[in-house]
C-alpha positions in Angstrom: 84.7 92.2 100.6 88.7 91.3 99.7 90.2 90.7 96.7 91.1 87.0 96.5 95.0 86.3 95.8 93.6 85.2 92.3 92.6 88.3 91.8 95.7 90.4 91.4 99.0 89.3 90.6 101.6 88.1 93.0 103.6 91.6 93.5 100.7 93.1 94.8 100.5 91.0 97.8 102.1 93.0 100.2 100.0 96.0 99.3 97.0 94.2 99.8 97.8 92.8 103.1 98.9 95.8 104.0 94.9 97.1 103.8 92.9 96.3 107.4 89.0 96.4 106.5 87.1 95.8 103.8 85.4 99.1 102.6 88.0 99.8 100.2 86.5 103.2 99.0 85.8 104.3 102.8 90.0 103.4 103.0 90.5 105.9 100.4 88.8 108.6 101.8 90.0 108.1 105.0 93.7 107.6 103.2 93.0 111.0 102.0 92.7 112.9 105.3 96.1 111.1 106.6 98.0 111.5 103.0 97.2 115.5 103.8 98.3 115.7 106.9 101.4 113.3 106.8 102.9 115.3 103.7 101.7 119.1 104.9 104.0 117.8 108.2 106.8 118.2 106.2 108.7 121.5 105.2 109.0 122.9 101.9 113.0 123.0 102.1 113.1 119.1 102.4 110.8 118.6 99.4 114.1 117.8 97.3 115.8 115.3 99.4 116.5 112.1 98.8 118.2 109.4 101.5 120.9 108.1 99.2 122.1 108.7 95.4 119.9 107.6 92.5 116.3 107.3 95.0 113.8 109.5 94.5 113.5 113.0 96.6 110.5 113.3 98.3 108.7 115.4 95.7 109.5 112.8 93.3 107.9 110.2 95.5 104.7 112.2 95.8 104.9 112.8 92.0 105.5 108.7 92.0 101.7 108.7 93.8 99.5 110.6 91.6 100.9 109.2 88.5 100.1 105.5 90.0 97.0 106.3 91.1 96.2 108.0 87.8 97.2 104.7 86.1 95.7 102.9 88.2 91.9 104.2 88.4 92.5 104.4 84.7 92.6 100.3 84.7 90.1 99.8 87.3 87.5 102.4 84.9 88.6 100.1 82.2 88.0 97.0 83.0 84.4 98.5 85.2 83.6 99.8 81.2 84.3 96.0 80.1 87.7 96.4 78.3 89.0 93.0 76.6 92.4 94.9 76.0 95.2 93.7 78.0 96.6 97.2 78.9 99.8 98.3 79.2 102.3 99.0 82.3 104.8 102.0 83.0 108.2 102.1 84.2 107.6 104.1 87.5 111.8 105.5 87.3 111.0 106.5 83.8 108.0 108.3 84.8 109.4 109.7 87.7 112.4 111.4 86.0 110.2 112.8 83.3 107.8 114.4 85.8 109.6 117.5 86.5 108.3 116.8 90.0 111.5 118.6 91.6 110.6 121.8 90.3 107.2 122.1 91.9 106.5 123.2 95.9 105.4 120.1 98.2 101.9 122.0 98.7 101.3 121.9 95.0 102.1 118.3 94.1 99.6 117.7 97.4 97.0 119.8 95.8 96.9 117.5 92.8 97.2 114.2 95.1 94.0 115.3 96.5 92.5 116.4 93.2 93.3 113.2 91.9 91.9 111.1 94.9 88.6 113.5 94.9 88.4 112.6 91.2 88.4 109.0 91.5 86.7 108.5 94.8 83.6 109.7 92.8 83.9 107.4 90.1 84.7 104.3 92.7 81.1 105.6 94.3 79.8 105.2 91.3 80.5 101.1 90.9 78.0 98.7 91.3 79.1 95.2 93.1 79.2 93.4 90.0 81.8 96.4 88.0 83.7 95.4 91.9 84.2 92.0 90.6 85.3 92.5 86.8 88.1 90.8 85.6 90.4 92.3 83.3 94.1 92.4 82.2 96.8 94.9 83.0 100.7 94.9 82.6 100.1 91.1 81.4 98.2 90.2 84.7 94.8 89.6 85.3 93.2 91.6 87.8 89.8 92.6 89.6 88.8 96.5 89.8 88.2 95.7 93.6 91.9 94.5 93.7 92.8 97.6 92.0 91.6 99.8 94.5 93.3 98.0 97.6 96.5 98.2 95.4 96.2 101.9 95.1 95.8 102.1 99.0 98.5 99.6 100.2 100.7 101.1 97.7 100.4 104.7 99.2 100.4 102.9 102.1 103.9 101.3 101.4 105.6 104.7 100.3 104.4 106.6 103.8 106.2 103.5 105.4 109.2 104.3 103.4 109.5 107.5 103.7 109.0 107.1 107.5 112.0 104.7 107.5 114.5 106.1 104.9 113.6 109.7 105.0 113.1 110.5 108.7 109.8 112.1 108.3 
């Protein structure tokens, strides 16, 4: 089943289109094997490149993915636990220059990506159909835990594509 466009906010559209199907945790893990491959095709001496000044190098992109999915399977646990909270948002640029992601190998920052997907494909396993459909509120927009896990696909999903385009790999 798909998240209805009431169930996410209007800037996640495109993600979610993005996302053909509708096992969203059989996605994931299939998003898994192609994340691996896609970033282990690319050499270590690129890791630090970046197409154009002030956008992030390629490490810092990857970096950019495990924090969002991080944050993200942190709000769909949330709101699957029943939170009434609204929780908060980031600001990705700030989080991406604090990472330190430019000082880490390519293989490492993949290591974690996969750690991190491993990690919370066992917890979306874990949801019943009716912690799918819970409603709750993050960066000041309601939002389903089913929507949350397309997000987290079509926005992996929408970095490949860039990186394809801008970065020539």
């Amino acid at each position: 089943m798909r998240p209805s466009e009431k169930d996410y906010a209007p800037d996640y559209k495109d993600y979610i289109e993005q996302i053909k199907g509708d096992d969203i945790v059989n996605i994931l893990e299939e998003q898994l094997n192609t994340t691996t491959k896609f970033f282990n095709s690319i050499p270590e001496e690129k890791g630090n490149y970046s197409y154009a000044d002030g956008k992030w190098s390629i490490k810092e992109v990857l970096g950019h993915l495990i924090d969002s999915e991080r944050i993200f399977a942190f709000r769909a646990l949330c709101i699957a636990r029943g939170e009434k909270q609204s929780l908060p948002g980031f600001e990705q640029d700030d989080y991406a220059k604090e990472g330190g992601f430019n000082k880490r190998t390519l293989k490492n920052l993949l290591e974690e990506l996969n750690f991190v997907r491993e990690a919370n494909l066992s917890l979306f396993k874990s949801f019943s159909e009716n912690e799918f459909n819970k409603r709750g509120v993050a960066s000041e927009n309601e939002v389903t835990v089913r929507a949350i896990l397309f997000i987290i696909a079509g926005h992996g999903m929408h970095h490949f594509k860039v990186l394809k385009e801008k970065y020539g790999v």
